[in-house]
N, C-alpha and C positions, 0 to 999 in steps of 0.2 A: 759877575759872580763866579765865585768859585767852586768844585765840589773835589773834594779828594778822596778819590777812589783809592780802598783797601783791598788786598788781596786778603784772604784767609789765612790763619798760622797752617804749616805741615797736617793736614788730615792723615788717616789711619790709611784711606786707600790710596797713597801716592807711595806707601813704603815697599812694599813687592809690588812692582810693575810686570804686566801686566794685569795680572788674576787678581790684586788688591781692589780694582778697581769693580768688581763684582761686590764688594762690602757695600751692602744696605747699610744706611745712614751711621755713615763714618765718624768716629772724635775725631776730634784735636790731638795728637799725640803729644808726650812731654816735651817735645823739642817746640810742636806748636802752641804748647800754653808759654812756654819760655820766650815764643817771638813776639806772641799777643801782648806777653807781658812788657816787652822790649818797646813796641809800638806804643803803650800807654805813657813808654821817658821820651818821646819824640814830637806828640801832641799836649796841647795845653787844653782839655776839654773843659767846656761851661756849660750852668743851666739854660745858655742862648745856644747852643749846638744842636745839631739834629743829625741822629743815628740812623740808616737806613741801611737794613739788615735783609740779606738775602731765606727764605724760610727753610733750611739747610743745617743740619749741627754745629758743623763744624765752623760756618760764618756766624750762625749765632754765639758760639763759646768765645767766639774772637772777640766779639763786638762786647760779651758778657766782661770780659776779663778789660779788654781796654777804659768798657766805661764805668768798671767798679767804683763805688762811690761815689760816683757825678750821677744828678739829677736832671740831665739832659732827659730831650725824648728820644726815644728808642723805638721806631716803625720795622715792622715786618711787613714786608712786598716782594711779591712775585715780579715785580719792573725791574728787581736784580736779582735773580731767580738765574740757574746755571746756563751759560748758553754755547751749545756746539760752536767751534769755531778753528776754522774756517767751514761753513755750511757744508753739509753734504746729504740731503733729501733720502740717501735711501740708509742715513745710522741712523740710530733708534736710543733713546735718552737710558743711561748706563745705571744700572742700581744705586751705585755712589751719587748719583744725581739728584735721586727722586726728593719732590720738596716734602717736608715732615706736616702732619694734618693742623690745620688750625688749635684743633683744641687738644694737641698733645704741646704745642708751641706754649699756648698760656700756659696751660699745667707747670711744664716744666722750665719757662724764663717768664716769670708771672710781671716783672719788671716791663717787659716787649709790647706795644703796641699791636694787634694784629690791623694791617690797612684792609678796611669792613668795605670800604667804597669800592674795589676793584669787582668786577665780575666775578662768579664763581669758574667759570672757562678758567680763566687764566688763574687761579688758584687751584684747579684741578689740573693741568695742563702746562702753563710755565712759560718760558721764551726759549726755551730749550730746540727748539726744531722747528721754530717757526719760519717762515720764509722771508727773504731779507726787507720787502713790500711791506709784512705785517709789520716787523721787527721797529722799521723806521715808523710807521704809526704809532706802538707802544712806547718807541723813545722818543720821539716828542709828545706825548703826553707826559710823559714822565718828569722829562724837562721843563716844561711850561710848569708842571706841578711845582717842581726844585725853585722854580723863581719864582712862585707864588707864596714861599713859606719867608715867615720875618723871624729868620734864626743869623745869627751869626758866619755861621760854616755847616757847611752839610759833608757828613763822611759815607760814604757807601761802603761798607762790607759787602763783597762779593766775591766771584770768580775772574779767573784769567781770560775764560771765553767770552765772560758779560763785557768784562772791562773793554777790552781788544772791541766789541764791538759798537760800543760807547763811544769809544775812542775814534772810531774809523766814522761814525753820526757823525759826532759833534766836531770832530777837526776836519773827516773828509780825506784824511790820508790813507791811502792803504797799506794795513799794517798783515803782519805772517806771524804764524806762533811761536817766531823767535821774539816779538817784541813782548812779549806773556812777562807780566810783573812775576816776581821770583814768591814763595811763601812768606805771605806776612809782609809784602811790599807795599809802597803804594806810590801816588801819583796827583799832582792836581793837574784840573783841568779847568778850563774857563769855560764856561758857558754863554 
């Protein structure tokens, strides 16, 4: 099985570096509705496809735009929730990080699954700063989960930091923040 990891289109806080990154829950800006929209002539998405969206704006406007019109499922999960990367115990999860509340989620992407099964920890909380111990616990849960479902393709909308450490799980390689898919990238991976 496969799953292809999505990076996010351009958010609001990558545009002034540093200080942008201070913006509580950042859009998509028009360059990133323009790449989401790009991503959507790249993918052939179906009702057998499964959306798995980080609870984050700016990965939700992504995932909103690419699967306009398809009656896929659509999950919101903190299991790709933003994640520091490469670890560092004494940084503290950035405003542009913070995941958005459940019931501002429904409200406002009414389409989105909120995933009810996880813990309420880890929807207050995140993978954000977790330590690399916990980290591999929540990603294979996560993955056992992904090969549990009978969908066709599983797309993950996420981060650079989640992906990168996804990616160092499941292949085992060790990757640096040069290897950070670009806005609006993505990536398959085999599971």
């Amino acid at each position: 099985m496969e799953i292809i990891f999505i990076r996010h289109g351009q958010g609001e806080h990558t545009v002034d570096l540093p200080g942008s990154l201070q913006i509580q829950d950042p859009s998509l800006t028009q360059v990133g509705v323009h790449q989401a929209e790009a991503l959507g002539t790249q993918f052939t998405l179906t009702e057998r496809d499964l959306v798995v969206v980080s609870p984050i704006r700016r990965t939700l406007e992504t995932a909103k735009v690419l699967t306009e019109d398809i009656s896929c499922r659509k999950i919101v999960s903190p299991f790709v929730s933003p994640r520091m990367f490469p670890q560092n115990p004494e940084w503290k999860t950035l405003p542009c990080d913070r995941m958005l509340d459940k019931e501002l989620i429904k409200k406002e992407f009414p389409s989105f699954t909120i995933d009810e099964a996880l813990s309420e920890e880890l929807w207050t909380s995140g993978i954000n700063t977790i330590p690399e111990q916990e980290f591999s616990i929540v990603a294979e849960t996560f993955l056992t989960w992904c090969k549990s479902q009978r969908v066709e393709n599983i797309y993950v909308v996420s981060h650079d930091g989640t992906i990168n450490s996804y990616r160092e799980f499941i292949g085992g390689e060790k990757l640096t923040r040069e290897d950070f898919l670009t806005d609006a990238g993505w990536m398959k991976q085999s599971i």
